[in-house]
mmCIF file as Biopython writes it, N, C-alpha, C and O atoms, coordinates in Angstrom:
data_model
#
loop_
_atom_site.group_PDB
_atom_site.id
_atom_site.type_symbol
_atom_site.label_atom_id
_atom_site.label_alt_id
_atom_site.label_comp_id
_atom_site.label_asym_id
_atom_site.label_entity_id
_atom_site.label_seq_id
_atom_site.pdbx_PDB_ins_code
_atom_site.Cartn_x
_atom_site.Cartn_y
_atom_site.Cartn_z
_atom_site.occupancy
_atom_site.B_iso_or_equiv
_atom_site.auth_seq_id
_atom_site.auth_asym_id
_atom_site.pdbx_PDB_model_num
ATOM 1   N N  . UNK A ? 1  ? -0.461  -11.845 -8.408  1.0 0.0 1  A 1 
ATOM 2   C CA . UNK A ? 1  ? -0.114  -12.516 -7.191  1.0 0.0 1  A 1 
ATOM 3   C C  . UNK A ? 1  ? 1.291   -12.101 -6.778  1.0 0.0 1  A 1 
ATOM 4   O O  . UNK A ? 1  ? 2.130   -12.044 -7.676  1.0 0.0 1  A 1 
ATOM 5   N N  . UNK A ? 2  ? 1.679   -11.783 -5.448  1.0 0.0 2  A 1 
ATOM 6   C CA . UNK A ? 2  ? 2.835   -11.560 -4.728  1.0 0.0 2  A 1 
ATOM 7   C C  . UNK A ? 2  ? 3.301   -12.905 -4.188  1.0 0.0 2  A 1 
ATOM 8   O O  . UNK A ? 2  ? 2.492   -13.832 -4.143  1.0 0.0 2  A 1 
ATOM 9   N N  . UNK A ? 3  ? 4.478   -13.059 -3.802  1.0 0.0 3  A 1 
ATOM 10  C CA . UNK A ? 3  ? 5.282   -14.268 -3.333  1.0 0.0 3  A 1 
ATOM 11  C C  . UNK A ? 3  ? 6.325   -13.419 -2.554  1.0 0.0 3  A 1 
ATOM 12  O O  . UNK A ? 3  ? 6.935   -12.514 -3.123  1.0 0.0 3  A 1 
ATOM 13  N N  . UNK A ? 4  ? 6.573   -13.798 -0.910  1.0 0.0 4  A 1 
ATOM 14  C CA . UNK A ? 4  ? 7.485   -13.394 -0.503  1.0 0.0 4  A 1 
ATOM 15  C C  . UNK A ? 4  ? 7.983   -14.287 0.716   1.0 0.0 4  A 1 
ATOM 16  O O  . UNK A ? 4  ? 7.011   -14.796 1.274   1.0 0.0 4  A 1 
ATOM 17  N N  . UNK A ? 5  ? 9.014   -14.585 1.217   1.0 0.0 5  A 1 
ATOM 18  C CA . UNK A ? 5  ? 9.245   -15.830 2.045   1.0 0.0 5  A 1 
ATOM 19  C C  . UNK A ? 5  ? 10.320  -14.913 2.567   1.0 0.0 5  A 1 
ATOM 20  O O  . UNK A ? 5  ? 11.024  -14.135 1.923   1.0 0.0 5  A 1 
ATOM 21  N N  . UNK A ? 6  ? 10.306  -15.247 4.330   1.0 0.0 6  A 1 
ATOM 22  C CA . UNK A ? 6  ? 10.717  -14.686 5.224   1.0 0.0 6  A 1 
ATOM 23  C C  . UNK A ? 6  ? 11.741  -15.230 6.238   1.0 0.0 6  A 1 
ATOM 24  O O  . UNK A ? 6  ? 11.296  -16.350 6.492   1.0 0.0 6  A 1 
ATOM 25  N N  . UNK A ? 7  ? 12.859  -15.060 6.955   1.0 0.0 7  A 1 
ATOM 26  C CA . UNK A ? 7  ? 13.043  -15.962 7.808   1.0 0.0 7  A 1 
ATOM 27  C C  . UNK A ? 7  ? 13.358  -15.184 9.219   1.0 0.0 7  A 1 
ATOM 28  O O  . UNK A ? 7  ? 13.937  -14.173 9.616   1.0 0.0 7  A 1 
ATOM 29  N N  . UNK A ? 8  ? 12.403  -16.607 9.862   1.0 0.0 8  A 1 
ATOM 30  C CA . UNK A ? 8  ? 12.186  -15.479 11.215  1.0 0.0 8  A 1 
ATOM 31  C C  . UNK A ? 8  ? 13.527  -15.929 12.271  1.0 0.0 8  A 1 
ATOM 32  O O  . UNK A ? 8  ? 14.032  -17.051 12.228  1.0 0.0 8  A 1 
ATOM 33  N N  . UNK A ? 9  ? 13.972  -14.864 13.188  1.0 0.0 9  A 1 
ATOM 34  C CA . UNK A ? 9  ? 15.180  -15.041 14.211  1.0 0.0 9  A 1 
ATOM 35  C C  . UNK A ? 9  ? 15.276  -16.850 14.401  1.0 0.0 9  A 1 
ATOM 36  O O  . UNK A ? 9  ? 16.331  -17.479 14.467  1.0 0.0 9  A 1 
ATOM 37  N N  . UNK A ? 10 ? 13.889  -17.435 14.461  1.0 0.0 10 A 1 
ATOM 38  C CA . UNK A ? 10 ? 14.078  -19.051 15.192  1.0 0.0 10 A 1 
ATOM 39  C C  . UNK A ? 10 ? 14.427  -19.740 13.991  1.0 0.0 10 A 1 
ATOM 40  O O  . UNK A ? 10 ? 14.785  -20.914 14.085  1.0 0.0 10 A 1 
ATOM 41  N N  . UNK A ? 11 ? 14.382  -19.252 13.016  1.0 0.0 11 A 1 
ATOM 42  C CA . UNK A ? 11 ? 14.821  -20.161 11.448  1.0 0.0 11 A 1 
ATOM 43  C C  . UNK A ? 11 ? 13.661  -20.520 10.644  1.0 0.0 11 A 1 
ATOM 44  O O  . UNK A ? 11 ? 13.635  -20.923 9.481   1.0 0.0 11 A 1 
ATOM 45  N N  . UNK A ? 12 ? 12.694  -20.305 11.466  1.0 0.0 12 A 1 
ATOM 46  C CA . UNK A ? 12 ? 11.201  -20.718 10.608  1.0 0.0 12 A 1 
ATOM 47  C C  . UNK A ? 12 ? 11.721  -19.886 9.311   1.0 0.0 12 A 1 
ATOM 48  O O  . UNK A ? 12 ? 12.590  -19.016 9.258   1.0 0.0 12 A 1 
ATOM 49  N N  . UNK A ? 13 ? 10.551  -20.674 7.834   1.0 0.0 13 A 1 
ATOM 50  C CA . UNK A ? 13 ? 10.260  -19.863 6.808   1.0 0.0 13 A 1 
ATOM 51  C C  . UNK A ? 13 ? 9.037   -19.493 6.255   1.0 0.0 13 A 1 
ATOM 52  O O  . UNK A ? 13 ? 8.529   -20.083 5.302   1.0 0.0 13 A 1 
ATOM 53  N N  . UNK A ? 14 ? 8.639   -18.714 6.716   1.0 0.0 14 A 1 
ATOM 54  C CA . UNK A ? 14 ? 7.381   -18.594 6.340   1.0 0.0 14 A 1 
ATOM 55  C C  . UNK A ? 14 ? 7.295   -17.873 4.629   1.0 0.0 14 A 1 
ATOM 56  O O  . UNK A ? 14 ? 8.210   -17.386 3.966   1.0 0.0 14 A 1 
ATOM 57  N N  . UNK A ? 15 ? 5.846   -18.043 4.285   1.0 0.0 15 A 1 
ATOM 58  C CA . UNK A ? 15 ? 6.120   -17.655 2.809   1.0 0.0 15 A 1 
ATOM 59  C C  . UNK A ? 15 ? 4.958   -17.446 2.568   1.0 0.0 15 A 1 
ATOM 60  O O  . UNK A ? 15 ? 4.112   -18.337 2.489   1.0 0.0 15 A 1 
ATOM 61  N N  . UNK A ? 16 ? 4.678   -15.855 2.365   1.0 0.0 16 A 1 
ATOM 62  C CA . UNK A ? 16 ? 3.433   -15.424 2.086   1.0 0.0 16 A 1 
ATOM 63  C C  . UNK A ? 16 ? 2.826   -15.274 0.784   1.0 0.0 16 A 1 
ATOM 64  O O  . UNK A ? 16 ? 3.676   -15.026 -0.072  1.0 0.0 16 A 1 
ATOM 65  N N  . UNK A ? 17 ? 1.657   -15.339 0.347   1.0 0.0 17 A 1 
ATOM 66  C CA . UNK A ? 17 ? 1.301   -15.545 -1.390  1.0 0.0 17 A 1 
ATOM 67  C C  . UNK A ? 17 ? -0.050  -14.564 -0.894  1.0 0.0 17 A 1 
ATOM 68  O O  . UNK A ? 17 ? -0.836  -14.654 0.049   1.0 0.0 17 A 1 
ATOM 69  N N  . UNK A ? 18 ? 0.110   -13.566 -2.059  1.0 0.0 18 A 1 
ATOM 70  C CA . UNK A ? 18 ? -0.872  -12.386 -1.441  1.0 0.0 18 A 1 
ATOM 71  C C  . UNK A ? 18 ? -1.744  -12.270 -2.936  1.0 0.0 18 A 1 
ATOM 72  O O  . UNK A ? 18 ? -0.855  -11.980 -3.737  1.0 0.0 18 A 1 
ATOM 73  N N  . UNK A ? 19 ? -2.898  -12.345 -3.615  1.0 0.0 19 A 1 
ATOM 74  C CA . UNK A ? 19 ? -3.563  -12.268 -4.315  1.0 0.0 19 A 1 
ATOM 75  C C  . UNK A ? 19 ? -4.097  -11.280 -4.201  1.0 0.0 19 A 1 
ATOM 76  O O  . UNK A ? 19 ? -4.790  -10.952 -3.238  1.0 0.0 19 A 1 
ATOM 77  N N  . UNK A ? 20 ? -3.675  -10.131 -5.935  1.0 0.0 20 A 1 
ATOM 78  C CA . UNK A ? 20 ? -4.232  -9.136  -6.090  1.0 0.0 20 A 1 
ATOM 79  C C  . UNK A ? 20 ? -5.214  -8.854  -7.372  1.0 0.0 20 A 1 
ATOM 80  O O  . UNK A ? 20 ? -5.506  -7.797  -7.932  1.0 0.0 20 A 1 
ATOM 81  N N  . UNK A ? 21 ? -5.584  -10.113 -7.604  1.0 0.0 21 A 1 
ATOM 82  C CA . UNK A ? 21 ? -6.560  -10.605 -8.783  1.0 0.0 21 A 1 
ATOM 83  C C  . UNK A ? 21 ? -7.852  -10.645 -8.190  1.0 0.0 21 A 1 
ATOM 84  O O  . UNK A ? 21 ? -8.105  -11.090 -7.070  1.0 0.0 21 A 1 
ATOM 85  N N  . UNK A ? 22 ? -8.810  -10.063 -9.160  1.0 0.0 22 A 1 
ATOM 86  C CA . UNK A ? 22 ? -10.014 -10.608 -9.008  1.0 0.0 22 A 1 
ATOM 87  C C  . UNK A ? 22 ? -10.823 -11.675 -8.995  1.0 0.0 22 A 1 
ATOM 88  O O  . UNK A ? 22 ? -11.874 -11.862 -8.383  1.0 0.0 22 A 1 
ATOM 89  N N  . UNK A ? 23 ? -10.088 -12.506 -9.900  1.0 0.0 23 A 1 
ATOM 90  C CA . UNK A ? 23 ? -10.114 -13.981 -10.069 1.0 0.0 23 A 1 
ATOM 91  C C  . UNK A ? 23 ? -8.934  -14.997 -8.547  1.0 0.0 23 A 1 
ATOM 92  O O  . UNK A ? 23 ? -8.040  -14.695 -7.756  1.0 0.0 23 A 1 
ATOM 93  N N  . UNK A ? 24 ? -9.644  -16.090 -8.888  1.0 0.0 24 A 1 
ATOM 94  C CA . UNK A ? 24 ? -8.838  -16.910 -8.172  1.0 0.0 24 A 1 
ATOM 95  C C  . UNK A ? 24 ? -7.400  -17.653 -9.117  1.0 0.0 24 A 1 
ATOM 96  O O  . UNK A ? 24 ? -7.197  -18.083 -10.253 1.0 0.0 24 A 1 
ATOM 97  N N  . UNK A ? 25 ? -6.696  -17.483 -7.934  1.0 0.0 25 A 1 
ATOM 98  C CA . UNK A ? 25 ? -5.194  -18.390 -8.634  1.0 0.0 25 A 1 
ATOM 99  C C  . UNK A ? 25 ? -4.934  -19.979 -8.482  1.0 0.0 25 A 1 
ATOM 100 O O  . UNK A ? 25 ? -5.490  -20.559 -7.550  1.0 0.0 25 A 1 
ATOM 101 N N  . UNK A ? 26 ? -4.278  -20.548 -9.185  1.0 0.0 26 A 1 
ATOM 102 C CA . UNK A ? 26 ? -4.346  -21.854 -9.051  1.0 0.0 26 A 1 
ATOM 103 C C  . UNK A ? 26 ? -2.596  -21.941 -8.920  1.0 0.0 26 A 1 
ATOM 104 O O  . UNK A ? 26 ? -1.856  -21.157 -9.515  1.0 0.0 26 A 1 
ATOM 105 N N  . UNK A ? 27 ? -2.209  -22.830 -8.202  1.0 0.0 27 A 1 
ATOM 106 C CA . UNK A ? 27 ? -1.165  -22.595 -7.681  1.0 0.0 27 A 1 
ATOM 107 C C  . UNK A ? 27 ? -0.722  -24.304 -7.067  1.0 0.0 27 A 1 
ATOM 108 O O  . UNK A ? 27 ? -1.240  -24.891 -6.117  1.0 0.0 27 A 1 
ATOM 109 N N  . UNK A ? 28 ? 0.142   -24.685 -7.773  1.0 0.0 28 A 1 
ATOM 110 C CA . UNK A ? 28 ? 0.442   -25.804 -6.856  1.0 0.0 28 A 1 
ATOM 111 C C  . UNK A ? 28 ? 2.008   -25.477 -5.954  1.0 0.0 28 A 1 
ATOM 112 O O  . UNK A ? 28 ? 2.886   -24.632 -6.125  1.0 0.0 28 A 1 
ATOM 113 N N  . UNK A ? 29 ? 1.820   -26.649 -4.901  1.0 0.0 29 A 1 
ATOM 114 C CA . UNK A ? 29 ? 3.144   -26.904 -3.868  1.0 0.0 29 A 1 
ATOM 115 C C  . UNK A ? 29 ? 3.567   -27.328 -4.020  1.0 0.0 29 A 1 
ATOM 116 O O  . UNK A ? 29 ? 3.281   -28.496 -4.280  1.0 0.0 29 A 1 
ATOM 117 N N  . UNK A ? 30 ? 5.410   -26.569 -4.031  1.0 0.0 30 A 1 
ATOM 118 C CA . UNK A ? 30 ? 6.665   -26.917 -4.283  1.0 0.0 30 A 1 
ATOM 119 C C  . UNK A ? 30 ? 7.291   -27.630 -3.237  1.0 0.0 30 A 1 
ATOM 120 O O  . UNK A ? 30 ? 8.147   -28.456 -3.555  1.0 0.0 30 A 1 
ATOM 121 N N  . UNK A ? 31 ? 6.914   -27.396 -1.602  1.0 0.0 31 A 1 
ATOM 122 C CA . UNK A ? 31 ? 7.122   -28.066 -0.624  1.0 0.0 31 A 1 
ATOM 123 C C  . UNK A ? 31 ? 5.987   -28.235 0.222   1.0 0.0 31 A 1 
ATOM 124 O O  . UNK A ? 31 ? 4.915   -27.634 0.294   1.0 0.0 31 A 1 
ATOM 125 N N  . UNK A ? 32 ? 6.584   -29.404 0.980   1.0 0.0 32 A 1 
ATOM 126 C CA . UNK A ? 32 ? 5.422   -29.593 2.330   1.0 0.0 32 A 1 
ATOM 127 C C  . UNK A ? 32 ? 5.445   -28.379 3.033   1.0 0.0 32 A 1 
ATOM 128 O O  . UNK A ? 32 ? 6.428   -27.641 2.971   1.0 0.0 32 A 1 
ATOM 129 N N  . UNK A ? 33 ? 4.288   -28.061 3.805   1.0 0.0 33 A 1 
ATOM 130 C CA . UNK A ? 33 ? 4.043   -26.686 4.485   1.0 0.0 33 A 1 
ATOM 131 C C  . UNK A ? 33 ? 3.109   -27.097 4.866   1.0 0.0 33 A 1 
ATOM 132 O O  . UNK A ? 33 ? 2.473   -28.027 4.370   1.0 0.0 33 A 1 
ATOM 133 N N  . UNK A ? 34 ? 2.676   -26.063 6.469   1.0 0.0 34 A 1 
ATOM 134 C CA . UNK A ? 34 ? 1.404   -25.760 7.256   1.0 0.0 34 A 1 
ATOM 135 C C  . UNK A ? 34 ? 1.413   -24.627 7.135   1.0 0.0 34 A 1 
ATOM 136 O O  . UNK A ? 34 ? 2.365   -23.857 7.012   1.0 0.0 34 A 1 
ATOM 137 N N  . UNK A ? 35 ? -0.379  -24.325 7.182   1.0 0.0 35 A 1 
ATOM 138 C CA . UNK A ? 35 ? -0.481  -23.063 6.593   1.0 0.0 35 A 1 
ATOM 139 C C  . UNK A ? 35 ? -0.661  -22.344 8.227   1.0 0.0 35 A 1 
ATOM 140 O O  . UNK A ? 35 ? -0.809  -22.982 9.270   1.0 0.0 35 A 1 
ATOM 141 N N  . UNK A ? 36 ? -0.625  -21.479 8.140   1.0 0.0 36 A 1 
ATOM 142 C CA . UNK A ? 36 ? -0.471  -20.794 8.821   1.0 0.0 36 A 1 
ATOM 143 C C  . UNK A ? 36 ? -1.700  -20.010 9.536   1.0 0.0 36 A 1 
ATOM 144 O O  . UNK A ? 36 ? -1.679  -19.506 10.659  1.0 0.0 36 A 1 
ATOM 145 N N  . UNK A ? 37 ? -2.628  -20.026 8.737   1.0 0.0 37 A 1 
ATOM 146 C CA . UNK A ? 37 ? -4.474  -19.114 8.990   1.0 0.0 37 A 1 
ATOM 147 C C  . UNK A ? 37 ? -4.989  -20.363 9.345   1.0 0.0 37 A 1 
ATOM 148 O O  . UNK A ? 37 ? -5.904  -20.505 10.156  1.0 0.0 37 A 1 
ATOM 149 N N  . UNK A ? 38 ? -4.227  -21.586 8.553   1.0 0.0 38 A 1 
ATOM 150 C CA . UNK A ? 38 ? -5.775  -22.449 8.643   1.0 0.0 38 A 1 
ATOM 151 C C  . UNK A ? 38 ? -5.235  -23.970 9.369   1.0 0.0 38 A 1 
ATOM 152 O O  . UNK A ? 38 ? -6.033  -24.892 9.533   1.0 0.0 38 A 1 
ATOM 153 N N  . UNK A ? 39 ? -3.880  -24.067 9.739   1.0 0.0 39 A 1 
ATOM 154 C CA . UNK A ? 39 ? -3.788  -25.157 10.505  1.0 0.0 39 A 1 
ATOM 155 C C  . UNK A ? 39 ? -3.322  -26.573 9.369   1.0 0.0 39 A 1 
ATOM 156 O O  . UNK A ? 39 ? -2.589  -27.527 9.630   1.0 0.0 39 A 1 
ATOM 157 N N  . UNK A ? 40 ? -4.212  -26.187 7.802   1.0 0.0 40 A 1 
ATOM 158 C CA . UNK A ? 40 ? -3.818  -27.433 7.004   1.0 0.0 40 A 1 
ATOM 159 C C  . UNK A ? 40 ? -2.437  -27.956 6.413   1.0 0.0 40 A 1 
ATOM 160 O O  . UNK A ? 40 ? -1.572  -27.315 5.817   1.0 0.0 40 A 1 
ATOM 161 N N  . UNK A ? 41 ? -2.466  -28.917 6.652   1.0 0.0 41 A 1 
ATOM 162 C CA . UNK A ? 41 ? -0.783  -29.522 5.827   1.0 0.0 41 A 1 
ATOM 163 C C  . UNK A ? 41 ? -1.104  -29.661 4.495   1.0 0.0 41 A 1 
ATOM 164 O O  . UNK A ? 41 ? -2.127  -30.140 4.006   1.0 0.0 41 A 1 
ATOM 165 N N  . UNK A ? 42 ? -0.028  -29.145 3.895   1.0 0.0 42 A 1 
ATOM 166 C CA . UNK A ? 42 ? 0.000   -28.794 2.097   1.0 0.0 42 A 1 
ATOM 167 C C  . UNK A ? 42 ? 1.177   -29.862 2.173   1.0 0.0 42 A 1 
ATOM 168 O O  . UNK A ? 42 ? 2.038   -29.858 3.053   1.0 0.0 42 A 1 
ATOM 169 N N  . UNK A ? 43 ? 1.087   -30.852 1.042   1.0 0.0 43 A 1 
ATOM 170 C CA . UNK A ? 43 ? 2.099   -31.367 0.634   1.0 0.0 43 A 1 
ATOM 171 C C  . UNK A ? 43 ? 2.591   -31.067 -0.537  1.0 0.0 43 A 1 
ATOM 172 O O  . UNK A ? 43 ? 1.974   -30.408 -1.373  1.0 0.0 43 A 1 
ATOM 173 N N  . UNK A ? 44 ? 4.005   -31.633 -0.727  1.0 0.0 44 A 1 
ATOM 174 C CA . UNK A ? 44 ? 4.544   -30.659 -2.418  1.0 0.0 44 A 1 
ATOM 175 C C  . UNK A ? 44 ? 3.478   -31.463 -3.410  1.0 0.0 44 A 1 
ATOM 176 O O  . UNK A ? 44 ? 2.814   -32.496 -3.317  1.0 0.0 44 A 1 
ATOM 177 N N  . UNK A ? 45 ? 3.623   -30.704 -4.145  1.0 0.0 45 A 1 
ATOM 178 C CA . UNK A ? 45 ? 2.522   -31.139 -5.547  1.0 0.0 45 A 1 
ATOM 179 C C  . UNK A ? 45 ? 1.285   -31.244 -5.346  1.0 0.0 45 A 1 
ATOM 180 O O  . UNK A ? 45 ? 0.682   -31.800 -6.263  1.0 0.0 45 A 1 
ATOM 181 N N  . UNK A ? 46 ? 0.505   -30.818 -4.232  1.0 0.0 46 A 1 
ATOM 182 C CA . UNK A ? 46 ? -0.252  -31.088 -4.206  1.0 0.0 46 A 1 
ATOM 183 C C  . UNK A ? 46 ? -1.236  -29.394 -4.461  1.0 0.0 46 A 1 
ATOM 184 O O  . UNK A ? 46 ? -0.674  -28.395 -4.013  1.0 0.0 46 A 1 
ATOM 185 N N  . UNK A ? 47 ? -2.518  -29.216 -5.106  1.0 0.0 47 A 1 
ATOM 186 C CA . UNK A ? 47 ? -2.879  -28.335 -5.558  1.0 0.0 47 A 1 
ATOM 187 C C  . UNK A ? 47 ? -3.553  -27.104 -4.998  1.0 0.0 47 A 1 
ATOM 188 O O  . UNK A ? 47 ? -4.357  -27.479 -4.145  1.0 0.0 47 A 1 
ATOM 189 N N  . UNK A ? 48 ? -3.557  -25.902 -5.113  1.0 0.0 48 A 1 
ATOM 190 C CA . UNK A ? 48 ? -3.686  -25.148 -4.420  1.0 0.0 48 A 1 
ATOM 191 C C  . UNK A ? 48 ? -4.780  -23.763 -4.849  1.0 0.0 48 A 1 
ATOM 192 O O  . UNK A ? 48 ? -4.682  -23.270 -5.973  1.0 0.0 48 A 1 
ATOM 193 N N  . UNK A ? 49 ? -5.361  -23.454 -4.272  1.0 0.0 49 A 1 
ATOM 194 C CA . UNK A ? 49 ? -6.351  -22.370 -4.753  1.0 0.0 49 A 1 
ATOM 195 C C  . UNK A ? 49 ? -6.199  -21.210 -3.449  1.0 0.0 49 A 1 
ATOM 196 O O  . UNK A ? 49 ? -6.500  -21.402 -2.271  1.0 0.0 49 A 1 
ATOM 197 N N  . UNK A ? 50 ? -5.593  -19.868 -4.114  1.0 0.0 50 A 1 
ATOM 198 C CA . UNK A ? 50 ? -5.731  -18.700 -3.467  1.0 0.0 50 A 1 
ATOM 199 C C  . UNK A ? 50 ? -6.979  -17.637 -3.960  1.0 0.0 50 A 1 
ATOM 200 O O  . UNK A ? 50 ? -6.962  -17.024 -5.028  1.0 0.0 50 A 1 
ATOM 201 N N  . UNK A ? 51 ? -7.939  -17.570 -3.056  1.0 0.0 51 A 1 
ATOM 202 C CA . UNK A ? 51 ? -9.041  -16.631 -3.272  1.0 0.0 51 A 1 
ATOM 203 C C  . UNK A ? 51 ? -8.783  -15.478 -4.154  1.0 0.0 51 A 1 
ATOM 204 O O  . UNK A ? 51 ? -7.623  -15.067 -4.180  1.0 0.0 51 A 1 
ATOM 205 N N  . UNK A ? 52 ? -9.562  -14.958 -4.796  1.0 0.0 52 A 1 
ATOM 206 C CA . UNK A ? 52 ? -9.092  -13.442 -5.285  1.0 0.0 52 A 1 
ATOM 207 C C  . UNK A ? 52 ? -9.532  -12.345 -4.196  1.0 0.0 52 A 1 
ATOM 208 O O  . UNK A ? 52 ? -10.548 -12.018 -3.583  1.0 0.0 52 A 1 
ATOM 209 N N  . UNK A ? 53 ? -8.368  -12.017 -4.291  1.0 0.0 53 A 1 
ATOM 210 C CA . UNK A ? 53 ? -8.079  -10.617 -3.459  1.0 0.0 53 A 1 
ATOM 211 C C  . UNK A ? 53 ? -7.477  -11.459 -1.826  1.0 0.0 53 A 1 
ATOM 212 O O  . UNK A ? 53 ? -7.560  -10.955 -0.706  1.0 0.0 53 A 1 
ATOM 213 N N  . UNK A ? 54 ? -7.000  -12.578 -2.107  1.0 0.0 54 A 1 
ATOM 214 C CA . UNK A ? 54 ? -6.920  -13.548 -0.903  1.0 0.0 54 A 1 
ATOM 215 C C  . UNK A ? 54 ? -5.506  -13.336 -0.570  1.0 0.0 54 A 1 
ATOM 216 O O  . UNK A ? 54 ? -4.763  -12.535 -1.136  1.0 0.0 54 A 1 
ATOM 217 N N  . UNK A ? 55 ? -5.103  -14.369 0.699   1.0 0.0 55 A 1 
ATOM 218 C CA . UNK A ? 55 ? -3.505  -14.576 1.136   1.0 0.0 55 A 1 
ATOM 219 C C  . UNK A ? 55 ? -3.843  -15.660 2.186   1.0 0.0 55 A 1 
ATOM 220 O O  . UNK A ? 55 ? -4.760  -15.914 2.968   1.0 0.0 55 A 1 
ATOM 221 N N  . UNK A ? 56 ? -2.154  -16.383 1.665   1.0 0.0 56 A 1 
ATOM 222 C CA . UNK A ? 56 ? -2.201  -17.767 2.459   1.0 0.0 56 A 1 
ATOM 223 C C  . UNK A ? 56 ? -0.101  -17.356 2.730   1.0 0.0 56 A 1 
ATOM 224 O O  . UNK A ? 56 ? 0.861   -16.967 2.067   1.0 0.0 56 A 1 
ATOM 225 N N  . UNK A ? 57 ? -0.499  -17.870 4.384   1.0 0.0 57 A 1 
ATOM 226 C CA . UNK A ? 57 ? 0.721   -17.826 4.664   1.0 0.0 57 A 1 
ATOM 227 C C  . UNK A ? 57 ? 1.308   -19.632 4.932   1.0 0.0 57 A 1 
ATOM 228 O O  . UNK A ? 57 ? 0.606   -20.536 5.385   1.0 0.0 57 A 1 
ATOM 229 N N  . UNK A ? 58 ? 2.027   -19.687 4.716   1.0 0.0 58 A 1 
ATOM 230 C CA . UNK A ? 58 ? 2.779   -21.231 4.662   1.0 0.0 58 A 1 
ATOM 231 C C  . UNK A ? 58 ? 4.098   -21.291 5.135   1.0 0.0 58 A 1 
ATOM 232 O O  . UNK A ? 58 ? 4.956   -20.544 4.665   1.0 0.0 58 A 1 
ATOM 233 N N  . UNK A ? 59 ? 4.415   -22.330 6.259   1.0 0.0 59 A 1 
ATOM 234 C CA . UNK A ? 59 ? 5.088   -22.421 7.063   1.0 0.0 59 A 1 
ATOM 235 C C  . UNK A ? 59 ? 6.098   -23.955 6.396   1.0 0.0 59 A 1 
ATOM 236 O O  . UNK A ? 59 ? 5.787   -25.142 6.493   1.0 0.0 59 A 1 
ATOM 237 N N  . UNK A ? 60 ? 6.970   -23.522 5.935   1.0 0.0 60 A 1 
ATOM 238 C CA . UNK A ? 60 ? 7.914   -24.695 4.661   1.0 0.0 60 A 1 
ATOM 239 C C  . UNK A ? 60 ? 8.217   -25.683 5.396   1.0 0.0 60 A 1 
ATOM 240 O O  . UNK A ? 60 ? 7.730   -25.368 6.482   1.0 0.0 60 A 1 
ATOM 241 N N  . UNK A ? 61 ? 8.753   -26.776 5.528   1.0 0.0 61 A 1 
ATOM 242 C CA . UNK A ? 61 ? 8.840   -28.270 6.246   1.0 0.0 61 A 1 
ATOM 243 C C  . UNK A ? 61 ? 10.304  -28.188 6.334   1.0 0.0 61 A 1 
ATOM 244 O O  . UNK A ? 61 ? 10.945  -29.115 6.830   1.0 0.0 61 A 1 
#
């Protein structure tokens, strides 16, 4: 799995998690975030599954 967090000119942070496993990752949240593909609110601690061969972009609170 890749991890890379960005900051765009407006201050947003986005933070991309790029899965290069065949398997799925299990992954929990360190902060609140909206994701970014899918519209859902992630809260911290709360648990997380990235597809294999997947990517979830997350937009930090």
């Amino acid at each position: 799995m890749e991890a890379a967090q960005r900051v765009a000119p407006d201050g947003t942070r986005p933070l991309f998690l790029l899965g290069h496993a065949r398997e799925a990752a299990r992954l929990t949240a360190h902060a609140t975030a909206t994701g970014l593909l899918t519209g859902k609110r992630v809260e911290e601690g709360e648990a997380l599954t990235l597809d294999p061969l997947g990517a979830v972009v997350l937009l930090l609170q």
